[in-house]
N, C-alpha and C positions, 0 to 999 in steps of 0.2 A: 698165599699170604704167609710170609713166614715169622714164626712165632717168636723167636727173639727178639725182632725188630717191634712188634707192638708191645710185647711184655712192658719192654724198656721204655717205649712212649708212653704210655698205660700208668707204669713207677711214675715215670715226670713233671708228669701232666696231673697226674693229681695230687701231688708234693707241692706244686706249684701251688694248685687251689688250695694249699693249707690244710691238707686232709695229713693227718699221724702218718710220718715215715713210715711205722709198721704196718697199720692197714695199709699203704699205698705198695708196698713190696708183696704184702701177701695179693692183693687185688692185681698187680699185674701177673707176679706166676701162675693165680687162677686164669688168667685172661692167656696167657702164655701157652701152660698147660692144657685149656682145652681148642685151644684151635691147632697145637701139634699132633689132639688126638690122641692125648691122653687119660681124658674120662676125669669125671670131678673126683671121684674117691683114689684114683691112683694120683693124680695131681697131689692131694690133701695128702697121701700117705708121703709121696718122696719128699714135698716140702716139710711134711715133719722128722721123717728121719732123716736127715740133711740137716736138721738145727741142730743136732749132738755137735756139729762139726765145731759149733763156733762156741761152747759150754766154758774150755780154756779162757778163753779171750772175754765172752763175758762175765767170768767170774773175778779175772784179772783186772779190770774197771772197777768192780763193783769194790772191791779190797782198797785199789788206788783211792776210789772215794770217799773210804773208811777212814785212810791214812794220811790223806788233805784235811779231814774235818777234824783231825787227831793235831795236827800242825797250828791249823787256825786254831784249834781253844787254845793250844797253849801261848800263844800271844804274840811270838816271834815274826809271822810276818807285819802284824798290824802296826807291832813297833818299828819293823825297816821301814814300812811306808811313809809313820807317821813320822819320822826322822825327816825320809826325806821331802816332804809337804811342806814341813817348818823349813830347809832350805830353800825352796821353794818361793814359799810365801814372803821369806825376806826378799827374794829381787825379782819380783812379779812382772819385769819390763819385758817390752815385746822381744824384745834379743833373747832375755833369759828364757822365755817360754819355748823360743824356735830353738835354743839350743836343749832343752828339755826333752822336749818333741824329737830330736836326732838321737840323743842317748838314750831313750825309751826303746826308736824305734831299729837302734844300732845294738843294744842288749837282747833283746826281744831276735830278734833274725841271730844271732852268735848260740842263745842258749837253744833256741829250736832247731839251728842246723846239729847242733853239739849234741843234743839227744837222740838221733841217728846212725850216730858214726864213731865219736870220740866217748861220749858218756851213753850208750844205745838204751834210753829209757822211754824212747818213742813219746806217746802225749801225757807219759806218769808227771812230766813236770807242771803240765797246766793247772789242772785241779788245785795243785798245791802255791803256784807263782801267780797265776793270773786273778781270783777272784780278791785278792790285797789288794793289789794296782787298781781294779776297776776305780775306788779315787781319786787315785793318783790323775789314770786318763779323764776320767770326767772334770778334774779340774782344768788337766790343759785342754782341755773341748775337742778331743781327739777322738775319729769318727772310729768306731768299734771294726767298720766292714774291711778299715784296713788294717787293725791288727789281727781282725781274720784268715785277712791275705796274706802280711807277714809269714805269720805262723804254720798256714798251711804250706807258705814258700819252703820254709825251711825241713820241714815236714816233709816234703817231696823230692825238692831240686838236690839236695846232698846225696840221696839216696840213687838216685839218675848218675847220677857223676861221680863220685867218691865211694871206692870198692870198699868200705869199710863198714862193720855194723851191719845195720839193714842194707847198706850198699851192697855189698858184698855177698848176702843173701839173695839182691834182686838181682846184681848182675850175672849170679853163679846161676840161677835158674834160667837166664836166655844162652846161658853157655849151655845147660843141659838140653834146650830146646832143641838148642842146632845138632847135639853130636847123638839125640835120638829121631832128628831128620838126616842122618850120617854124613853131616860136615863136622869137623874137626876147628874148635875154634878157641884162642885163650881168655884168659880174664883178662890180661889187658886190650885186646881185643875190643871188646866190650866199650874199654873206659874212653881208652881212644877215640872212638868210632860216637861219643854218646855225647862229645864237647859241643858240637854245631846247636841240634836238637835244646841242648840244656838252658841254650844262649839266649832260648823264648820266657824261661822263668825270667831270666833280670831283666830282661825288657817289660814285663809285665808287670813287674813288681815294681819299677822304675814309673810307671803309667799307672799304675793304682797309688803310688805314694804322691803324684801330681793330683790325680782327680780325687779321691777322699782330703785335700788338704783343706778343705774349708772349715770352719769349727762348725761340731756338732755337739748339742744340748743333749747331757741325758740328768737324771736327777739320784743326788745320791743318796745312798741309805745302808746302814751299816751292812756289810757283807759276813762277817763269821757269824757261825752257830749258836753260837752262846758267848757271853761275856768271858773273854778272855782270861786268866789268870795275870797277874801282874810280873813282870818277866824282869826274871834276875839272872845272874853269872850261870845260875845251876839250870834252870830250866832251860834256857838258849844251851847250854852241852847239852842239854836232853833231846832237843830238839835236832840239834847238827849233827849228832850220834846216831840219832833213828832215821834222819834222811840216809847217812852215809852207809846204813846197816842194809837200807831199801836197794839201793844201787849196786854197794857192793855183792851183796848175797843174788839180786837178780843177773849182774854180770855171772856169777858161779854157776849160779844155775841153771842161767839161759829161762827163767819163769819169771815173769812180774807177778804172779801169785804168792811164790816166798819171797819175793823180794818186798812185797806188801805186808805180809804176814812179821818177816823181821822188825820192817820199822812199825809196825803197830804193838809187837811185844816191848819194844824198848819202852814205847810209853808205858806200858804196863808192870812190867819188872822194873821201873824207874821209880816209883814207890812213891812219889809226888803229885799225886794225884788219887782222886777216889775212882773206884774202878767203877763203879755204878755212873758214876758223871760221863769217865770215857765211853762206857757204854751205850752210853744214850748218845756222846757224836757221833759214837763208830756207827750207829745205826744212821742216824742221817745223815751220814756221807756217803755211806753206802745208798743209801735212795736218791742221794745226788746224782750218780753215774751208772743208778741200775738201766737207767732210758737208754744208755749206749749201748749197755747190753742185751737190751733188748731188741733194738737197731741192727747191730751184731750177727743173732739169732735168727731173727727174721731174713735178713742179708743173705746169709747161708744156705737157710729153703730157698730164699727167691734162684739163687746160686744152682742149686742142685735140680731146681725143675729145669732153669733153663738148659743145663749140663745133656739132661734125660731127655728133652723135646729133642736131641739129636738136629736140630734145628741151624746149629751154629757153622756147621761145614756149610750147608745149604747155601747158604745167606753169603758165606763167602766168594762160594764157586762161580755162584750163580752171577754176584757182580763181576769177578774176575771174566766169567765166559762175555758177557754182557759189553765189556769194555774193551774186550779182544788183545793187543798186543799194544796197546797206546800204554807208556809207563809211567808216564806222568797220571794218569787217572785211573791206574792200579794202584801208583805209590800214596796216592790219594784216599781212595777206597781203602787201604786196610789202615789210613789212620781212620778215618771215620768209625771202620768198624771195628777197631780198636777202642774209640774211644765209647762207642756202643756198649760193647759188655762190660767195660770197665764201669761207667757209667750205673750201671744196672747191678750189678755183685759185687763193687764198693772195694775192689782189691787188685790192686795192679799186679800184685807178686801172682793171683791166682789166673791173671790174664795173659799171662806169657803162655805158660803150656796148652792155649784153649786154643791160641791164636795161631800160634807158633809152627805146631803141626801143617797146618797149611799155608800159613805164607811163606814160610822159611822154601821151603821147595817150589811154589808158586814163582815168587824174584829172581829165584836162580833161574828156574827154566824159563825168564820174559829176556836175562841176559843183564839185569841187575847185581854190580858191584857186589862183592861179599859187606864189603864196609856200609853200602848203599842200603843192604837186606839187615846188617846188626843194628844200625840206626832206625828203621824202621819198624825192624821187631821190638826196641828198647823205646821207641817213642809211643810206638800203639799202646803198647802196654803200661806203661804211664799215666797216659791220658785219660782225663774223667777219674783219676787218683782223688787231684782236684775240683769239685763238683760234685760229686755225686753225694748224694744225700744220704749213702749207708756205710760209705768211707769211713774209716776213725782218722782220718785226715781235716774230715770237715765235722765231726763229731766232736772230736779235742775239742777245737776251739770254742764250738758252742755251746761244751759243759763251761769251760771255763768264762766265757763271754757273759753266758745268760741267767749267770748266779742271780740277777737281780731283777730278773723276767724284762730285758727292754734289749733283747739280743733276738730275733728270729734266726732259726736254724736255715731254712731253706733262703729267703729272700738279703738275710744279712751276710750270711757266712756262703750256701754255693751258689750262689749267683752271681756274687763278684769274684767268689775263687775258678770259678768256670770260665769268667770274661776275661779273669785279667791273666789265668795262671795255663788255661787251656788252648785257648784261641792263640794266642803270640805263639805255643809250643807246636801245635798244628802245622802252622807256618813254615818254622824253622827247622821242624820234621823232614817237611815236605824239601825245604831246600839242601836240608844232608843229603837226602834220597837222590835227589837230581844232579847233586855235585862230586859225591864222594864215590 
């Protein structure tokens, strides 16, 4: 029985029944952990030291949630919304609303591909752009599961296809993959080879923006922290200053923790405000998005038990021997078990080097394409980005979704991001593999 494979059922299955992401990640690496034969207290020891890994990243949410709830008091989003509601409300006709619904959901896909690649702030914009709109969408009865999808779209598919930003990060690591399986391969390489495969996001997103179009009811209730301030010429620079301090300084840095830390000082060297008042956002923003952190955290051990069960070549070989030379049902096999670990450790960037090692020499030696083995390495590794329930791909969205508690994380957000953003990618994987 190999231990990857149920870990990962184990996380899913009881994510499913609604049991806390974190118990469900710690319960499958226990469940992991001892049937690869690692014993409950060395289990318990690797999945805690393995949570150090992810400390950056949870602290960097938790700051982002400081610096959204620092945005909402000061008033500026609630006045662009209410701005545009009052447009709105003046031409309520079914035209108006379908064109509504297009610019929503045409902004919404531009500013998530754009924090990837062009402005690389990953999901720091949600917190701060998405919990203002939640009335905007509830007025026009727009179902949440598809600005899940959206979001996640753009969250993932730029990053697959566009060497920029996080792109460029994901594709530079299947370039490292292959030239420490010792082929020699370039970044454009990569880009080239990663078009066919990507082709399953627009078709999926295309297929969720048909089947969520029915209007769905939710009910609204005010979203910020506290009673805004009343927002004038000075506070809105206050506000456009500290945004632009956050991004800029996180570009420099390459940290979304100073980049967080910058625009939470502006509000505070801004002198427009009592510091005690900020204080008490900063703290509830931060409990906002401490849950992702600690998603995150947990994510990590589950990561590094499965790492240490040594489990993961097994699982590969053993399909590879099992399916002999047919390459259609190898090309097959390492997306599934691609989208396996990705699935389970929530990080496609950390699934290329797991994977990679073995398939990249596997494809070669079955007499698959170079072009045939980068698409493949780039598609596994992808896969289950979307879905998986310890992703900050599907985490984004549900901080920013579930401000108003009528957003589920697993049933709203990876269950359609799995259907609609996974499955069509599988697909179109499989048909790069077989044609390039």
């Amino acid at each position: 029985m190999n231990a990857v494979l149920v870990a990962v059922i184990v996380m899913i299955v009881l994510s499913l029944c609604r049991l806390n992401v974190v118990l469900a990640l710690f319960a499958g690496a226990l469940t992991g952990g001892l049937i690869a034969g690692m014993g409950f207290l060395d289990t318990i020891t690797v999945f805690t030291s393995n949570i150090v890994g992810g400390a950056e990243i949870a602290l960097s949410y938790a700051l982002l949630g400081g610096f959204a709830a620092l945005i909402a008091y000061s008033g500026i989003t609630d006045f662009v919304v209410d701005k545009i509601l009052k447009v709105f409300k003046k031409d309520s006709t079914k035209s108006a609303r379908i064109t509504a619904k297009i610019s929503v959901i045409a902004a919404l896909l531009i500013i998530s591909m754009l924090s990837q690649n062009l402005i690389p702030v990953h999901i720091a914009f949600i917190p701060i752009l998405i919990p203002p709109l939640l009335s905007l969408f509830n007025e026009l009865q727009m179902d949440r599961r598809l600005i899940a999808v959206i979001l996640t779209f753009g969250l993932t598919f730029t990053y697959v296809i566009l060497p920029y930003g996080y792109g460029q990060i994901f594709q530079n690591t299947i370039v490292t993959s292959f030239e420490n399986a010792g082929v020699s391969i370039a970044l454009a390489d990569v880009t080239a080879n990663m078009w066919i495969p990507s082709l399953g996001f627009i078709v999926g997103l295309i297929l969720a923006v048909i089947f969520y179009s029915k209007p769905r009811q939710y009910r609204t209730k005010r979203i910020t922290l506290a009673k805004p301030k009343e927002v004038n010429i000075k506070i809105a620079m206050i506000a456009v200053i500290a945004i632009i301090a956050t991004f800029t300084v996180q570009l420099l840095t390459e940290s979304m923790i100073f980049g967080a830390i910058a625009g939470i000082l502006v509000f505070f060297f801004s002198f427009q405000f009592k510091w005690s008042k900020l204080d008490d956002e900063l703290i509830k923003g931060i409990q906002l998005m401490a849950y992702i952190g600690m998603v995150m955290l947990a994510a990590n051990g589950f990561a590094g038990v499965i790492t240490e069960s040594g489990h993961v070549e097994p699982l590969v070989t053993n399909v590879a021997g099992f399916l002999g030379d047919n390459k259609a049902l190898i090309a097959m096999s390492m997306l599934v078990v691609g989208l396996l670990v990705t699935l389970g450790i929530g990080s496609s960037f950390a699934t290329i080097p797991i994977i990679g090692a073995i398939f990249i020499p596997l494809g070669i030696e079955l007499g698959l394409s170079l072009p045939a083995v980068i698409a493949l390495i780039g598609t596994a590794g992808a896969l289950g980005d979307a879905g998986s329930p310890a992703s900050d791909s599907t985490l984004g969205p549900t901080a920013g979704l579930n401000v108003d508690n009528q957003h589920d994380h697993i049933w709203d957000t990876c269950v359609p991001t799995f259907i609609f953003l996974n499955i069509p990618v599988v697909i179109t994987g499989f048909i790069a593999a077989m044609i390039l």
